[in-house]
C-alpha positions in Angstrom: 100.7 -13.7 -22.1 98.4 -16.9 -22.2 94.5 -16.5 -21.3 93.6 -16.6 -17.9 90.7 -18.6 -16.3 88.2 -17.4 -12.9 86.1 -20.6 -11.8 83.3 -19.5 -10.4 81.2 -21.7 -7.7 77.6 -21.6 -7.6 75.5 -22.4 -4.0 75.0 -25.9 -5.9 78.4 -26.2 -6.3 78.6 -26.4 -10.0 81.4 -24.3 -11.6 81.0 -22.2 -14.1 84.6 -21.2 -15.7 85.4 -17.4 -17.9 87.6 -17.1 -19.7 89.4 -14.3 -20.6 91.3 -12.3 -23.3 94.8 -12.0 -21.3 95.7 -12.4 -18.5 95.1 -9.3 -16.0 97.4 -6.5 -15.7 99.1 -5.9 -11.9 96.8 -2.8 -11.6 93.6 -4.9 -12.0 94.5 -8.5 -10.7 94.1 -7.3 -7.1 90.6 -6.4 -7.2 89.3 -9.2 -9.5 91.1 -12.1 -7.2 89.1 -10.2 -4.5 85.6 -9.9 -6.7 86.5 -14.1 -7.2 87.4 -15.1 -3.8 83.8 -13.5 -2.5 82.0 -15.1 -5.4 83.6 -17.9 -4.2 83.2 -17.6 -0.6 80.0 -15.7 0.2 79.7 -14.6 3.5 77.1 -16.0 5.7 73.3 -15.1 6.1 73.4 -12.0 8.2 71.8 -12.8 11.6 68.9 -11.2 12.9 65.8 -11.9 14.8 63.3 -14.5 12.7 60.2 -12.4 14.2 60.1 -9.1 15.0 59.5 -9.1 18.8 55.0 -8.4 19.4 54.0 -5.5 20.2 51.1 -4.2 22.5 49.5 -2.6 19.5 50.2 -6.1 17.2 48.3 -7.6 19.8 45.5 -5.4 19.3 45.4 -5.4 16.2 45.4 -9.4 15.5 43.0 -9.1 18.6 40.2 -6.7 15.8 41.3 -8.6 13.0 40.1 -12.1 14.4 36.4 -10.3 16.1 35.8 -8.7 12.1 32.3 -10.2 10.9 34.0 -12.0 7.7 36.7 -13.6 10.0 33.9 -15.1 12.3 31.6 -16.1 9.9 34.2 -18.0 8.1 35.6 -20.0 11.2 31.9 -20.6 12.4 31.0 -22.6 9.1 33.4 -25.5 9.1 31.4 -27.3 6.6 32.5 -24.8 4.1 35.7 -23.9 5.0 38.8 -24.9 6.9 41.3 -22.0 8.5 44.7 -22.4 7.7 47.8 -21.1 9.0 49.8 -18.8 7.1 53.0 -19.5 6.6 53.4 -22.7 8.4 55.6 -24.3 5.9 58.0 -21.5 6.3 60.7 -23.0 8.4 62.8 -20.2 10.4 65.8 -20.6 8.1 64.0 -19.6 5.4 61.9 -16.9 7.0 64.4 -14.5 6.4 64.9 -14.4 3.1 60.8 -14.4 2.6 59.1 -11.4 1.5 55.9 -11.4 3.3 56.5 -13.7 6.1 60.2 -12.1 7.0 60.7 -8.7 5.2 57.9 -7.5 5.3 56.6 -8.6 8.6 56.9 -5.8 11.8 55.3 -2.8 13.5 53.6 -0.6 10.7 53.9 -3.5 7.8 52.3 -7.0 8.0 52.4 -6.9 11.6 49.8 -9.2 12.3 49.5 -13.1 11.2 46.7 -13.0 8.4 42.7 -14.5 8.8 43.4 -17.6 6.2 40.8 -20.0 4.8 39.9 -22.5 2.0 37.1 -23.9 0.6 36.6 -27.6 1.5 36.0 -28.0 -2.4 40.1 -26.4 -2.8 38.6 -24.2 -5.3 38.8 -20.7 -3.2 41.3 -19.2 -0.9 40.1 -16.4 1.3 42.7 -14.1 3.4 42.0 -11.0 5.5 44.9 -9.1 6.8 46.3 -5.8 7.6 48.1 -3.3 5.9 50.5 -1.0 7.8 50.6 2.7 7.0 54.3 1.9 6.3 53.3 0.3 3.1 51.5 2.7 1.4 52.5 4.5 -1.5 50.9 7.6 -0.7 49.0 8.6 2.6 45.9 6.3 3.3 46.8 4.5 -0.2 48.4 0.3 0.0 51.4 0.8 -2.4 49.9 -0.7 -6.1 53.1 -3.1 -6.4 52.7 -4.6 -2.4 48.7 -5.3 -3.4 49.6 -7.2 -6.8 52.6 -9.2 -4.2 49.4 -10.0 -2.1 47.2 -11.1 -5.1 50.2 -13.6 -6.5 
């Protein structure tokens, strides 16, 4: 039996072709043309909202995070420092495939937009946000793994 080929297309529409050792038998040729044709033909980015509708209690919450004393003193010395806007360059396409400006954003996660700022020398970045109960590893405790995603 000669060697059959799959091509395989990438999202950059390269190919990429594998070859194999024989063609495949009737029992298996079924399910790899169908493992092929969805390489091939990925289905489309599953819709759902971009932003999780806000809540009363997000509004609260971004309400206490702004009036916190580091917050203020930060946006009261703009010789220092300039706020920024997190996420900004995120464009709504994009959003949901981002971990902590699209998964991880909602009620009892990164609910609230974080307190940004940077030093007008660039040297320091300074954020202040909040940390749902939803992303703790045990009770009271910001799962280790989510803190070191926040500290890249």
């Amino acid at each position: 039996m000669p060697a059959a080929n799959a091509t395989i297309l990438a999202e950059s529409d390269s190919s990429i072709t594998l070859p194999s050792i024989a063609a495949p038998t009737a029992s298996i040729a079924a399910p790899i043309k169908t493992l092929v044709e969805a390489i091939n033909n990925p289905s489309p980015t599953p819709s759902r909202p971009v932003s999780p509708p806000v809540s009363e209690k997000e509004l609260l919450l971004q309400q206490e995070l702004e009036s916190l004393e580091v917050v203020v003193k930060h946006a009261e010395d703009p010789e220092s420092w300039t706020r920024r806007t997190a996420y900004s360059l995120v464009t709504d396409d994009y959003r949901i495939h981002h971990l902590t400006a699209g998964t991880l954003r909602g009620d009892g996660m990164l609910s609230v937009k974080p307190a940004l700022f940077q030093s007008k020398d660039q040297l320091q970045v300074m954020s202040v946000l909040h940390v749902g109960s939803d992303l703790c590893g045990h009770p009271t405790i910001v799962h280790g793994g989510l803190l070191a995603t926040l500290l890249e």
